[in-house]
C-alpha positions in Angstrom: 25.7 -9.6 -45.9 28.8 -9.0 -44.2 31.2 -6.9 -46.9 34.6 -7.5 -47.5 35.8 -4.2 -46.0 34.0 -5.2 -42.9 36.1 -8.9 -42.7 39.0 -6.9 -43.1 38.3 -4.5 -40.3 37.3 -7.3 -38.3 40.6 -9.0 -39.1 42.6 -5.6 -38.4 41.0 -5.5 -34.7 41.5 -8.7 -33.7 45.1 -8.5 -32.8 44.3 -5.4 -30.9 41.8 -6.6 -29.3 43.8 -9.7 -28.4 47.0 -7.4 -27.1 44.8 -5.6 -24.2 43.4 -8.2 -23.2 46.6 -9.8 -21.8 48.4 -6.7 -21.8 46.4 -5.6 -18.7 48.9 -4.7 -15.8 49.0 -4.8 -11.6 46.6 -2.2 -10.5 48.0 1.3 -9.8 48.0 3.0 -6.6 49.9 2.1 -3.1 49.8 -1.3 -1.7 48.3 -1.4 1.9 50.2 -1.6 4.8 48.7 -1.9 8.0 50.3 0.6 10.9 52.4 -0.9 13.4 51.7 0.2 16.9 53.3 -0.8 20.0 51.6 -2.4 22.9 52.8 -3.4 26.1 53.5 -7.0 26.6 51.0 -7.5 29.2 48.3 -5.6 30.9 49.7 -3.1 33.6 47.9 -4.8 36.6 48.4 -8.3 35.2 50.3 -9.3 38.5 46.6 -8.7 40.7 45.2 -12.3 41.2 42.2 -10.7 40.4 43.1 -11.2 36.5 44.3 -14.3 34.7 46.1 -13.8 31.2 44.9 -17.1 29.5 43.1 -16.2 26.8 39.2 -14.7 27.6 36.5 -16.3 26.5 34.5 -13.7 25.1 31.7 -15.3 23.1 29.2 -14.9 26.2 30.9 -13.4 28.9 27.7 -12.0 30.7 26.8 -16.0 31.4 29.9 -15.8 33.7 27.6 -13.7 36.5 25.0 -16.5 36.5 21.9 -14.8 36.2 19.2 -16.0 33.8 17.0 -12.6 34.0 20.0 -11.1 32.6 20.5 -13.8 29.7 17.3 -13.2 28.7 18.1 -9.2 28.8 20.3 -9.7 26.0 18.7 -12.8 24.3 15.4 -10.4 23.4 17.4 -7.3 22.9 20.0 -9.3 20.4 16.6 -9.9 19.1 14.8 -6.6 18.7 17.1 -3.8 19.3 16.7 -1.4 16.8 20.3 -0.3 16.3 21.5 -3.6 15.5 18.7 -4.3 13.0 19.9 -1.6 11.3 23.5 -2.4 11.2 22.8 -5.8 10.1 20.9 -3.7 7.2 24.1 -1.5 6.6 25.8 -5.4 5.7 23.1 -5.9 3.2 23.7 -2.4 1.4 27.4 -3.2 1.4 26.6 -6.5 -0.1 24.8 -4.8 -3.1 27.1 -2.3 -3.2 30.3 -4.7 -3.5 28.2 -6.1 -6.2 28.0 -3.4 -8.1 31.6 -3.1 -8.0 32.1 -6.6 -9.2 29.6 -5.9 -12.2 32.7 -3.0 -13.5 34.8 -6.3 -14.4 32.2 -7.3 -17.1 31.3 -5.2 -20.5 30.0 -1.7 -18.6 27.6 -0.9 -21.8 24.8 -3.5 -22.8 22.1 -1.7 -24.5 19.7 -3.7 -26.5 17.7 -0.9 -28.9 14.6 -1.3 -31.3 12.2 1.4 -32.9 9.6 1.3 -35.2 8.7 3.9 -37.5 6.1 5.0 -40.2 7.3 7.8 -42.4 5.1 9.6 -44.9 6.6 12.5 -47.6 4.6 14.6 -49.3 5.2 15.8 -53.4 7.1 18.9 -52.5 8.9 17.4 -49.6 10.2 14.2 -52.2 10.3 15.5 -55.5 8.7 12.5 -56.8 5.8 12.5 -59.1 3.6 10.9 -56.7 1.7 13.0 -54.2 2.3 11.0 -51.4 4.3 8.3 -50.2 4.7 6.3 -47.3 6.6 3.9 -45.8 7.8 1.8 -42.5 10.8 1.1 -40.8 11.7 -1.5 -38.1 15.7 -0.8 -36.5 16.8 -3.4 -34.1 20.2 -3.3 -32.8 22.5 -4.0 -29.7 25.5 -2.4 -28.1 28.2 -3.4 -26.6 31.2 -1.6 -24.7 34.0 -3.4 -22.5 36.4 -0.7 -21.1 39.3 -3.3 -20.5 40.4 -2.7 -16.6 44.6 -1.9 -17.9 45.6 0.1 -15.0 43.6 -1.9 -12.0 41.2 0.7 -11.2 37.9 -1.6 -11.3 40.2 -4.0 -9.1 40.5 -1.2 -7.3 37.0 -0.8 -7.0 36.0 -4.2 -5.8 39.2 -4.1 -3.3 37.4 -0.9 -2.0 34.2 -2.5 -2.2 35.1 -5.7 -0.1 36.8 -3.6 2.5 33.9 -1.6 3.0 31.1 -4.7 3.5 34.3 -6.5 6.3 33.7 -3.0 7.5 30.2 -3.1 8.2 30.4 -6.6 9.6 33.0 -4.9 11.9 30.5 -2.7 12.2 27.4 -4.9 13.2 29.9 -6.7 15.5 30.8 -3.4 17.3 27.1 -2.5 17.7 26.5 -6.2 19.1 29.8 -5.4 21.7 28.3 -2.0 22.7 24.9 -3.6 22.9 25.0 -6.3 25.7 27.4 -4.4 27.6 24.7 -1.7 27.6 21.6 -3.8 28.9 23.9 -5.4 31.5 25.1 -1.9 32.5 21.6 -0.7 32.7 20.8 -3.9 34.7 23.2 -4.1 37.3 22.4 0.0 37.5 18.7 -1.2 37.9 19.6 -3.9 40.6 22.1 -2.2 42.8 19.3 0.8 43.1 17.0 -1.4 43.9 19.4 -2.7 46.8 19.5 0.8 47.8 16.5 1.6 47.8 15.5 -1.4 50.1 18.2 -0.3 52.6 17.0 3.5 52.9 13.0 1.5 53.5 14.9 -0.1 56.2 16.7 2.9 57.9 13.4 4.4 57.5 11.8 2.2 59.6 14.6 2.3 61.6 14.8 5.7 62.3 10.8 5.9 62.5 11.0 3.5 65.6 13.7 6.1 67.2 11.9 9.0 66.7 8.5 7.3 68.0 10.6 6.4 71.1 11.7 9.7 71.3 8.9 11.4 71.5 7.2 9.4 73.8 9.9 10.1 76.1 9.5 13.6 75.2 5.9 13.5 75.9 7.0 11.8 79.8 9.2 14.8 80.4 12.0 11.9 79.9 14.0 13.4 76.6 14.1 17.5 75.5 12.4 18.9 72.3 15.7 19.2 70.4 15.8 14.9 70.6 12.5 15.1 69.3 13.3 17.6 66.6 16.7 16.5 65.5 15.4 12.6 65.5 12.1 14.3 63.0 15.3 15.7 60.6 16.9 12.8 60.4 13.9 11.1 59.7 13.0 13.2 56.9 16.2 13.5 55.8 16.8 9.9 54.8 12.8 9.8 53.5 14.1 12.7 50.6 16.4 9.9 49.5 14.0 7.7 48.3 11.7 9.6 45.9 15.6 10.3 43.9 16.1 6.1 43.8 12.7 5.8 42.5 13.2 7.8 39.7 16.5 6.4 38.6 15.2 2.9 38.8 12.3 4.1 36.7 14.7 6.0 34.2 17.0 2.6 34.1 14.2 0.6 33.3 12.7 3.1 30.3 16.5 3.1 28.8 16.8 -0.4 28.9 13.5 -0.4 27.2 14.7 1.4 24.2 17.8 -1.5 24.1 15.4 -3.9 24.2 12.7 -2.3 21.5 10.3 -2.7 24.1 7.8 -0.2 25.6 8.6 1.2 29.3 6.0 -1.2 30.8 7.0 -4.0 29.5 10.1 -4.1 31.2 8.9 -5.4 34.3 7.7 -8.7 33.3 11.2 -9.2 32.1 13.0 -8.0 35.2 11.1 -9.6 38.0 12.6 -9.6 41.3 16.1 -10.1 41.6 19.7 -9.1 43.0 23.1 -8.1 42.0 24.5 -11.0 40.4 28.1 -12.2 41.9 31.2 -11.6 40.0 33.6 -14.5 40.0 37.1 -14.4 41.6 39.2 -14.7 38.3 39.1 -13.0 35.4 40.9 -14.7 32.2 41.8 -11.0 30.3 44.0 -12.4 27.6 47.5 -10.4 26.0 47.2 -6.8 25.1 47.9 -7.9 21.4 44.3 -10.0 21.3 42.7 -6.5 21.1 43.9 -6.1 16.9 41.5 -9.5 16.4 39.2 -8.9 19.6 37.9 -5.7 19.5 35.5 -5.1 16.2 36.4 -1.4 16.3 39.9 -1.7 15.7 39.1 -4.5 12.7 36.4 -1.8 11.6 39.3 0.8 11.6 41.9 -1.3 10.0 39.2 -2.1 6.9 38.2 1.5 6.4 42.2 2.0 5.9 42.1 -0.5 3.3 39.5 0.3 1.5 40.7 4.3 1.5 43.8 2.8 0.5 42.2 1.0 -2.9 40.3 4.5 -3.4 43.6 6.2 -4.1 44.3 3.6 -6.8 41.2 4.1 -8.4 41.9 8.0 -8.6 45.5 7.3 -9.2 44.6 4.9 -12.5 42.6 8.5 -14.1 46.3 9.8 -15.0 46.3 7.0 -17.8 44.2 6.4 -21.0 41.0 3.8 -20.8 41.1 1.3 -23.8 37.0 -0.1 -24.6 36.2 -3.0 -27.0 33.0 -1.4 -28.9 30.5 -3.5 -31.0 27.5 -2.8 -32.5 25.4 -5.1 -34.1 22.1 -4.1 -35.7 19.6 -4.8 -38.1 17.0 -2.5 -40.0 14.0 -3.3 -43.0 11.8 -1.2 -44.4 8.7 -1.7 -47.0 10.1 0.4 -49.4 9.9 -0.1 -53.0 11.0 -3.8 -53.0 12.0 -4.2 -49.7 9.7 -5.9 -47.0 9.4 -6.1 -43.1 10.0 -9.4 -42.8 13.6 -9.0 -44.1 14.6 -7.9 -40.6 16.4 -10.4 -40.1 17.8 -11.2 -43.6 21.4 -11.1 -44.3 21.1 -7.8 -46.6 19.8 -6.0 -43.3 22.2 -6.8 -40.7 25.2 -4.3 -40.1 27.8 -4.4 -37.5 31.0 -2.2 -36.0 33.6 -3.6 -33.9 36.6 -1.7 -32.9 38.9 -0.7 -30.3 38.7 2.9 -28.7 40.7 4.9 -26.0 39.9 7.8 -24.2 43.0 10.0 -22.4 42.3 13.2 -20.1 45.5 14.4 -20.2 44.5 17.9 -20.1 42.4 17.4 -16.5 45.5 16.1 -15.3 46.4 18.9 -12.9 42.3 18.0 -11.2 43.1 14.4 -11.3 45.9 15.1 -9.5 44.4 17.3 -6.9 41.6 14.3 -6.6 44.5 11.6 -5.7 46.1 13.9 -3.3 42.4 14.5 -1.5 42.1 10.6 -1.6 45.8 10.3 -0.1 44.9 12.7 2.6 41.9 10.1 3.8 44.1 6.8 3.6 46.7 9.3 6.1 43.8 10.2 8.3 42.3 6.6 8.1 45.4 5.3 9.0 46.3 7.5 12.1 42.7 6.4 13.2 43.7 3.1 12.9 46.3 3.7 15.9 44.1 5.9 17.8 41.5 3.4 18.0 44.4 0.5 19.0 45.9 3.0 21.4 42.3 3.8 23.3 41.2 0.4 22.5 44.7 -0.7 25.4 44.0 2.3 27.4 40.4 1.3 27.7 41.1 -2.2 29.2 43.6 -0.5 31.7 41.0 1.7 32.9 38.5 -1.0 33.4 41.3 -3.5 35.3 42.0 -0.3 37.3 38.7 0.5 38.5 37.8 -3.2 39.2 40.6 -3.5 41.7 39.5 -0.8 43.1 35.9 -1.4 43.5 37.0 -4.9 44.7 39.2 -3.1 47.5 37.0 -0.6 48.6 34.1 -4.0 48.5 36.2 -5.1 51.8 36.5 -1.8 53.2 32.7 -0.9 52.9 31.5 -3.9 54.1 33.7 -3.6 57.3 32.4 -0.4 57.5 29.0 -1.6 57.3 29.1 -4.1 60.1 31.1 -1.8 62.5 28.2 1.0 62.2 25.5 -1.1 62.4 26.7 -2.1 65.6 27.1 1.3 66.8 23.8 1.8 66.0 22.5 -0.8 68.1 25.1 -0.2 71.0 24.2 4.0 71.1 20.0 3.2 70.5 20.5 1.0 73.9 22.6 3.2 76.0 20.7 6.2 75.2 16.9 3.9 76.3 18.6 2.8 79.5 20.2 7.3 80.0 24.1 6.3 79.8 23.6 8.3 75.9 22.6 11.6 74.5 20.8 11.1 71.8 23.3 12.7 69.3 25.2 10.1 69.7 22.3 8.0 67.9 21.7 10.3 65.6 25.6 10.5 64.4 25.5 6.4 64.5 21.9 6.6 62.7 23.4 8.6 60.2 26.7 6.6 59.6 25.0 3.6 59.2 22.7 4.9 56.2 26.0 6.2 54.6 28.0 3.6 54.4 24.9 0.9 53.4 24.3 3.4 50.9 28.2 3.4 49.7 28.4 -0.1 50.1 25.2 -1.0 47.8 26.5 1.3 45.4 30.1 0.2 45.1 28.8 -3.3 44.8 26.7 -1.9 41.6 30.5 -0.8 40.7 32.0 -4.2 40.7 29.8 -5.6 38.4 29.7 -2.3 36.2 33.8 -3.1 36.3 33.2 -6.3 35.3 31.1 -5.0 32.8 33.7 -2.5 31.0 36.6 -4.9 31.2 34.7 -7.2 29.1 33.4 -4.2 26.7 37.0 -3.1 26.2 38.3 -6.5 25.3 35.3 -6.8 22.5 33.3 -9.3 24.2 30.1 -10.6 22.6 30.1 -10.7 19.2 31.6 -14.4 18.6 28.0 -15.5 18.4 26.3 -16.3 15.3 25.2 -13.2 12.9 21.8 -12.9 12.7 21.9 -9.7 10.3 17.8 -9.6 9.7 14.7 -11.1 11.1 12.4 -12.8 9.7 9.9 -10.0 9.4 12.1 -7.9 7.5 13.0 -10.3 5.5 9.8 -10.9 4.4 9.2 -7.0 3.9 11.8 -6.0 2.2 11.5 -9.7 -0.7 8.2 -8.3 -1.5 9.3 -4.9 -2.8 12.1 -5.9 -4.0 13.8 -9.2 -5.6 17.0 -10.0 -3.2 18.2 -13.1 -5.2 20.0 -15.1 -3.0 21.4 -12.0 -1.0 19.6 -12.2 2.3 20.2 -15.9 2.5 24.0 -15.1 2.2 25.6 -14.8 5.5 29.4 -12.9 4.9 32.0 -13.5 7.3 
């Protein structure tokens, strides 16, 4: 039973215990302020009626070209792509880890302890008269130790915690960004080389039929040997071309695999036939100041900041003393002399401490200083990040308006160009058949018409890569629905191990 010096003790604490429980104080540490950085008002080439400033909608922006193969690009790799399955994985680990932090705001010590024992003593070893004696022991008892969070740093702790898993959304969302800008990158790469690749077929037939036509005139004494030989150069010239689009088509198509999860071979199936998709005639870009919500990079940034910024209260709240609430209560029997096992749980066997304790490392203070000034020195760097990332995030989106204009400009140009050398072409081919011509003069328009079908197919690859970056630099593509595992996974990973309710959690 419970003495009287124990109730008195017990009394004694109460009042302690009582005073740090409501005693506890705002957590230690700086208060987080998020940088200010200046953007301009509006976009630099916001005037171009190429560019509206309503406010983009982002949430499938790749549906603006209208072309299904490429939907279903992105559909499967949203799907399957490796990178993002394991981003969505880094949310999960910053779930469990945020609930470890939460667990500090509970008793930190729960320790349930039992032995049993069986002791013999021999005559020498007891003194008794009796040779031998034995006897055994059962001990059960369980432990208790609440260090009371005074000074904020478990607060601390979870703050850090929480920033870090918004993070890793941030995170997931950034991957997700990066990813279907990718595969439509890769795709329009994929179908503007395929555009050029038809065209140099074509002005190799085209230049096959002018050199057969040469050199049967050669053969009639009609044209010299240098036609023949110069109209064979070309020829071969423009044939060298092709083997180089080949490969880059085939190298598109085995990276875009790797977006996609997907062997090399596969890839076909999904591509098909197909052309450049069209890009529309406005573009709804938003304010420069949508970028701090937009763009999951610069939330990403922002979080990291906060969370370093909790980190230097949690090394900031070692300077003080932690105060615990420490219980014990246990209970122990043995078969000796009177006593019997099944007293265990009688009142003569239980015994119990409860008390308050602190612990103070004043003399580490000059290391726990040194520790908050290393943790002060990440929240600095974290926080010049934070404009860094804001400051390329703008420049980023300038770039990409840039460059569109001025694929769209040269577009006109080209196409001109185009058009005016194919009738040269046609115009030299005929004058040098009927001898008004030399037949450089083919050649030279030959030649200037494969150039500029070339530039033209490739700058029109450009306006849609444009299109491409204007939308990756805004943050376009992430304001879908999370899907942060797959089925399968989740099926793997709730057979070695019980999630709870964790993967069916979906954290915004």
């Amino acid at each position: 039973m419970p003495t009287a010096r124990h109730n008195r003790l017990s009394r004694a604490a109460l009042p302690a215990i009582a005073a740090l429980a409501v005693a506890a104080c705002a957590p230690v540490g700086p208060d987080f302020v998020r940088p200010d950085v200046e953007l301009n008002p509006d976009w630099l080439e916001a005037e171009l009626d190429a560019f509206e400033s309503d406010a983009a909608d982002l949430t499938e922006w790749w549906r603006t070209l209208e072309d299904p193969v490429l939907d279903k690009l992105i559909e499967t790799a949203y799907q399957q792509n490796n990178a993002l399955k394991i981003a969505g994985l880094r949310v999960l680990e910053s779930q469990a880890r945020l609930g470890i932090a939460t667990g500090n705001r509970y008793p930190q010590v729960q320790v349930l302890a039992g032995d049993a024992s069986a002791i013999s003593t021999s005559e020498s070893g007891s003194g008794s008269s009796t040779r031998d004696q034995s006897l055994n022991q059962f001990n059960l008892g369980a432990t208790l130790s609440w260090e009371m969070d005074f000074w904020g740093r478990f607060r601390r702790g979870i703050e850090a915690a929480d920033a870090g898993l918004l993070a890793s959304i941030a995170d997931y969302d950034d991957v997700l960004v990066l990813l279907t800008a990718q595969v439509a990158d890769i795709y329009a790469i994929i179908r503007a080389t395929e555009e050029q690749l038809k065209l140099a077929q074509e002005s190799v037939d085209i230049q096959q039929r002018s050199y057969d036509i040469v050199q049967v005139l050669y053969r009639n004494g009609e044209s010299s040997e240098l036609d023949a030989l110069q109209a064979q150069t070309l020829l071969l010239s423009t044939k060298t071309v092709i083997p180089d689009l080949e490969a880059t088509i085939v190298q598109s198509k085995n990276a875009l695999g790797v977006l996609l999860g997907m062997a090399p071979g596969e890839v076909n199936a999904l591509l098909g036939e197909g052309a450049l998709p069209n890009v529309p005639e406005t573009i709804a870009v938003g304010m420069p100041a949508n970028l701090l919500r937009q763009r999951p990079d610069v939330r990403k940034a922002g979080l990291q900041s906060l969370a370093q910024n909790a980190l230097v209260g949690v090394a900031e709240a070692n300077l003080y003393p932690s105060f615990s609430l420490n219980g014990t209560l246990g209970f122990s029997s043995t078969d000796f002399d009177d006593s019997v096992l099944d007293d265990l749980f009688g009142g003569d066997s239980v015994s119990y401490v409860a008390g308050v304790s602190f612990v103070w490392p004043f003399f580490n203070y000059d290391r726990i200083r040194n520790n908050i000034r290393v943790e002060d020195a990440r929240l600095q760097q974290a926080l010049i990040a934070y404009q860094e990332t804001v400051i390329q995030a703008a420049g980023e989106v300038e770039n990409a308006l840039t460059f569109h204009i001025s694929a769209l400009k040269q577009d006109r140009i080209l196409r001109e160009g185009v058009e005016a050398a194919r009738r040269s072409s046609d115009l030299s081919l005929l004058r040098y058949r009927e001898g008004f011509a030399d037949y450089q003069r083919v050649l030279n328009a030959q030649q200037s018409l494969f150039g500029q079908q070339q530039r033209f197919a490739a700058n029109r690859g450009e306006i849609v890569r444009s299109l491409i970056a204007i939308y990756r630099s805004l943050g376009g593509g992430w304001q879908t629905s999370r899907q942060f595992i797959d089925e399968n996974t989740r099926q793997q990973m709730e057979q070695r191990t019980n999630w709870g309710d964790l993967l069916d959690e979906t954290p915004q």
